[in-house]
N, C-alpha and C positions, 0 to 999 in steps of 0.2 A: 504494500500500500504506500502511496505518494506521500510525503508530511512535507510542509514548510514551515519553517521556523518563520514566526511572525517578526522578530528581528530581522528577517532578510530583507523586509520590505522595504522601500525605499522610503525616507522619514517625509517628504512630502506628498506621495499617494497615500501612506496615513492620515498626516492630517485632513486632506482631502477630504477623504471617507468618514471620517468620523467627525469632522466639521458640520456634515451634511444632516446627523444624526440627532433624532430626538433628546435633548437632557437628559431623560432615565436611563438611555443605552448608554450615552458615554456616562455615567457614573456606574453603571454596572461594570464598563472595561474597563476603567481603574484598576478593574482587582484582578487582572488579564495576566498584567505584567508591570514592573515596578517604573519599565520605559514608557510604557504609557499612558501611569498615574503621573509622571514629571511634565510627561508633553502635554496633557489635558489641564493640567493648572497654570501653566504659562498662559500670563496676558495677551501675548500674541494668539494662542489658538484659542482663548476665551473669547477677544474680540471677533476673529472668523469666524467662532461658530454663533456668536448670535446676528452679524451678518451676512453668514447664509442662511441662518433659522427668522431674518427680520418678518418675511413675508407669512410665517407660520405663527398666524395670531389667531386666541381664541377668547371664548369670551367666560368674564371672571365674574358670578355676581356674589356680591355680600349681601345677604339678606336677614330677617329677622325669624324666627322661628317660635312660635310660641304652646305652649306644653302645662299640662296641669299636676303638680308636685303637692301633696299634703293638703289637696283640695283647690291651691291656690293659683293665679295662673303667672307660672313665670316666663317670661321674653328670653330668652339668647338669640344666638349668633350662629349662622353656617355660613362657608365658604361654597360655592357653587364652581366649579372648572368642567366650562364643556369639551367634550371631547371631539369634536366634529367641527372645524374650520368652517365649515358652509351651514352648518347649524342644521343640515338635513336630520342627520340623527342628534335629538335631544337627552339624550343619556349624559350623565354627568358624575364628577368625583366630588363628594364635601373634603377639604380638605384645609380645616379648622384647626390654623396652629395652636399650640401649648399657649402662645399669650395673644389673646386678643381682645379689645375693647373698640375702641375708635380705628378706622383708616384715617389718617391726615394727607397723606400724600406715597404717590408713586410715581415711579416714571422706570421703563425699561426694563422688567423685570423684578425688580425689588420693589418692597413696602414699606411706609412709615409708620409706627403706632406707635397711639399713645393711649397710656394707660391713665383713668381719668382719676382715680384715687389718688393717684400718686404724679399726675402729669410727666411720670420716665416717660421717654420717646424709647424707642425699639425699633431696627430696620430688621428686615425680614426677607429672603430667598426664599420661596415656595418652589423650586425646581431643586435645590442642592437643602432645601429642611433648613438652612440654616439661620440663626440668630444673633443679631449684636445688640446687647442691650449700651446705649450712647448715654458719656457722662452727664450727670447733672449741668443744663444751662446755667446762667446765672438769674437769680431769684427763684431758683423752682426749689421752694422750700415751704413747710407746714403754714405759715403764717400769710403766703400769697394762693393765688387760685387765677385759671385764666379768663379772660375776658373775652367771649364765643366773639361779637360784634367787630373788635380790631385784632383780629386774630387772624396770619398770612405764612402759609406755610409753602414749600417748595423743595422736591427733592432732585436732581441730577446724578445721573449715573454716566458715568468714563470703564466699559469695558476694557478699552483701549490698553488704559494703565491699571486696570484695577481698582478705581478709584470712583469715591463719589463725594457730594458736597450736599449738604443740608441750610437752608434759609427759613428762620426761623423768626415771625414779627411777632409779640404778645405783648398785649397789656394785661396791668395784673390789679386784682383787690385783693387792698391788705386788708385782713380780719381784725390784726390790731388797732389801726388806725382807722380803721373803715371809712376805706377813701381810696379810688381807683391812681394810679400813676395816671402822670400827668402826661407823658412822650410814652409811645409804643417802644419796645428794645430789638433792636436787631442784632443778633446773632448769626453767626455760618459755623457749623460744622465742618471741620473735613477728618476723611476716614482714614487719613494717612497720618498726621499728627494726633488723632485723635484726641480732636480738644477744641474748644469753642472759640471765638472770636467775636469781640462787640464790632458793627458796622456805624461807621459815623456819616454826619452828613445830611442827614435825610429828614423831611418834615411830613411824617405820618399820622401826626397826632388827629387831623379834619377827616381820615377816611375809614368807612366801614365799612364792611363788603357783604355785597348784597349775594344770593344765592343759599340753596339746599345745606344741611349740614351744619354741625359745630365749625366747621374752618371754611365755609363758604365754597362755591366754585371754585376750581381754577383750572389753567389750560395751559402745558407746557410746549412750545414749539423752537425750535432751532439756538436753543443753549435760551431762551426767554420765558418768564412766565409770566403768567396775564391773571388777572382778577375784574371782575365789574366790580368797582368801589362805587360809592352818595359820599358826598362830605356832608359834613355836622352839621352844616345848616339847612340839608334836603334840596340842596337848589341847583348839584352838581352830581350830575354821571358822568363819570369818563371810567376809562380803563386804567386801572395800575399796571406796568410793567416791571417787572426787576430783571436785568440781566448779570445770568451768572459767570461772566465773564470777568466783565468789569466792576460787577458789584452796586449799579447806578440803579435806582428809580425814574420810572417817567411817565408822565399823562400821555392818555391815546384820544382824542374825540371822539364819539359815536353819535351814529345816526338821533335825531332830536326824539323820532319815535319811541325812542327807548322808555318801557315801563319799569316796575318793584316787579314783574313776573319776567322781566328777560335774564335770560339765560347768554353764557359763553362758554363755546366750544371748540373743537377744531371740525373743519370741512374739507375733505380731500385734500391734506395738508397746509390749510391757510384757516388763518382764525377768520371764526365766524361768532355771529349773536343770533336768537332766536327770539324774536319780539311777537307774542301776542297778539291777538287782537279781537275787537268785540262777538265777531261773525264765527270763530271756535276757528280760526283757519291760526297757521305760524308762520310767519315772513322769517326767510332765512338771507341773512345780511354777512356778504364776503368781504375783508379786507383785502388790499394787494399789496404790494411792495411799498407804493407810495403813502401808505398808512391810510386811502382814502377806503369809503363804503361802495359797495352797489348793491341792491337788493338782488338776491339771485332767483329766487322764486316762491313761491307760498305752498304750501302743505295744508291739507283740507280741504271742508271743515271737518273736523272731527264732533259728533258729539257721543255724549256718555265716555270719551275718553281723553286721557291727558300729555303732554309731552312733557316729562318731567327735563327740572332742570339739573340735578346731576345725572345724568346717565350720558348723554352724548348721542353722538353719532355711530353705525356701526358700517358697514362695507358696503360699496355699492349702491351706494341711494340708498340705504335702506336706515330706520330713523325707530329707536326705542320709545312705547306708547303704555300706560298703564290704564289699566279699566277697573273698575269695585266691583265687587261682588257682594252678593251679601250672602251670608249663614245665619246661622242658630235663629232660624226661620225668621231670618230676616234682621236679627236685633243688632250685628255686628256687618263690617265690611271688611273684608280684603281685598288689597290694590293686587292687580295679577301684571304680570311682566309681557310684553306685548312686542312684537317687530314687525315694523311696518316697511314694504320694498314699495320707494316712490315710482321706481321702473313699472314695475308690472302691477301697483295698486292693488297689492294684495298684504293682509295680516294674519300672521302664524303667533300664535300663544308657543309662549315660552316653557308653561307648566312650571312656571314661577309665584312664589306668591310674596309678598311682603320685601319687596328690593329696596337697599337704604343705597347702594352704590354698585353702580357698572361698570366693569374696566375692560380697553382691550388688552389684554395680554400677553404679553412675548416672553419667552424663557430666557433666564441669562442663568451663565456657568458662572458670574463673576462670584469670588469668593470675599465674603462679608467678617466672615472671625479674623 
């Protein structure tokens, strides 16, 4: 019988092939050979393989689950990962890490949390299991607590180098003093010093950010992240941007139409908003390079259902919708998870019920301990 030594192979038609390969295979070949457990944790073949796995995204929902214990009814938490790119088959893994409270923030594969007892932030690999619990910022101690309304979080990941950067904006109430800070604090993380930094400069104190959630919207695109902010006195919508490059803040103008129910997302890779309006129909508004609007087209009407404002966009024209339901003959409702394809005007049920957040998905090998 023929055998080849797997070391005979030539080291870049390895990488090759195993670049190509789903997350769980290459952590299974890890354990193949000790050459390549070495080759799979290099940065270099981290970053090829999640760009040749960029276009293999699926969809991730966090939902609520609710369940009756000692009579009583209590709420948790599941992780929902479909298994099927095209969403033809709805079959799915829960797959509900050891610590989970809030999502704050993802981008790329990895996750943010945070844990609301204790405000610790936690980034999180759900392809490689693994966990980095991140130092104490500064103020997150017993005596403060955060403030949901000016509260701007942002996370960036660098397969490239292994590396990732955390933007973190909070105001806080002190319990002693009973009295909110007066200046929001910026903070950056990075995962290679492992240790915090104050951001100076910046005049955050007039904005809140409007959207879903304890930490609002937000929409990360090309090293930038975006928020719909109002300032303090209700008379101003614009967009916050922070780029994490440079570390700067800046106002975006947006369309005047803008309501308290618009939404921002991203759209075939260019940010977009999602405005409302009386008639149950949603004007979808594209920016372009020039930072200018055009309206691209309207969705509807829908009635008896909603376009929520976290969940986003998902592939091909196709735009996440929620509907009610009602049970316990009638007394309660549940929101069901909904996918609407604007191409062919057609909606497929999710066989979702109660979704707090939608992600699209992509696996990264990058390693976080």
């Amino acid at each position: 019988m023929l055998t080849t030594n797997i070391n005979s192979f030539p080291e870049d038609i390895t990488i090759e092939i195993l670049s190509r390969l789903p997350a769980k295979f290459v952590l299974r070949f890890r354990c193949v050979c000790k050459s390549w457990l070495e080759l799979t944790k290099k940065p270099s073949f981290i970053s090829k393989h999640f760009q040749n796995n960029s276009t293999r995204t699926r969809l991730f929902v966090d939902a609520s689950v609710s369940s009756a214990v000692f009579g009583m009814g209590i709420v948790t938490s599941a992780l929902y990962l479909f298994h099927d790119e095209k969403l033809a088959n709805l079959s799915y893994e829960d797959i509900k890490p050891q610590i989970h409270d809030k999502f704050v923030g993802y981008h790329d594969g990895l996750f943010c949390i945070m844990q609301s007892s204790t405000n610790r932030l936690t980034i999180w690999n759900p392809a490689t299991r693994e966990f980095r619990n991140l130092p104490n910022y500064k103020y997150c101690n017993s005596s403060n607590r955060l403030i949901p309304p000016s509260t701007f979080i942002c996370l960036e990941s660098d397969p490239i180098n292994n590396d990732f950067k955390l933007l973190f904006v909070h105001n806080l109430w002190n319990e002693k003093r009973k009295r909110y800070g007066k200046v929001p604090n910026v903070q950056v993380y990075g995962f290679r010093t492992n240790s915090w930094r104050e951001v100076h400069g910046h005049q955050l104190d007039r904005y809140f950010v409007l959207g879903e959630g304890q930490f609002g919207r937000f929409t990360y695109l090309k090293k930038v992240c975006y928020w719909l902010v109002i300032s303090d006195t209700r008379d101003l919508k614009v967009i916050l941007s922070f780029h994490m490059d440079n570390e700067v803040f800046e106002e975006i103008k947006i369309p005047p139409q803008v309501n308290y129910d618009t939404s921002i997302s991203l759209y075939k890779d260019s940010l977009s908003i999602v405005i409302p309006d009386a008639e149950n129909c949603f004007e979808i508004w594209v920016m372009n390079d020039s930072k200018c609007w055009a309206k691209n087209f309207t969705l509807g009407p829908f009635f008896n259902l909603n376009l929520p404002t976290n969940h986003g966009f998902w592939k091909n024209d196709a735009f996440f919708l929620e509907s009610d339901i009602r049970t316990d003959n009638g007394r309660h409702f549940l929101r069901c998870l909904l996918l609407y394809d604007h191409s062919a005007k057609e909606i497929k049920d999710l066989q979702l019920t109660e979704p707090r957040d939608v992600f699209i998905y992509k696996e990264s090998l990058m390693t976080i301990q």
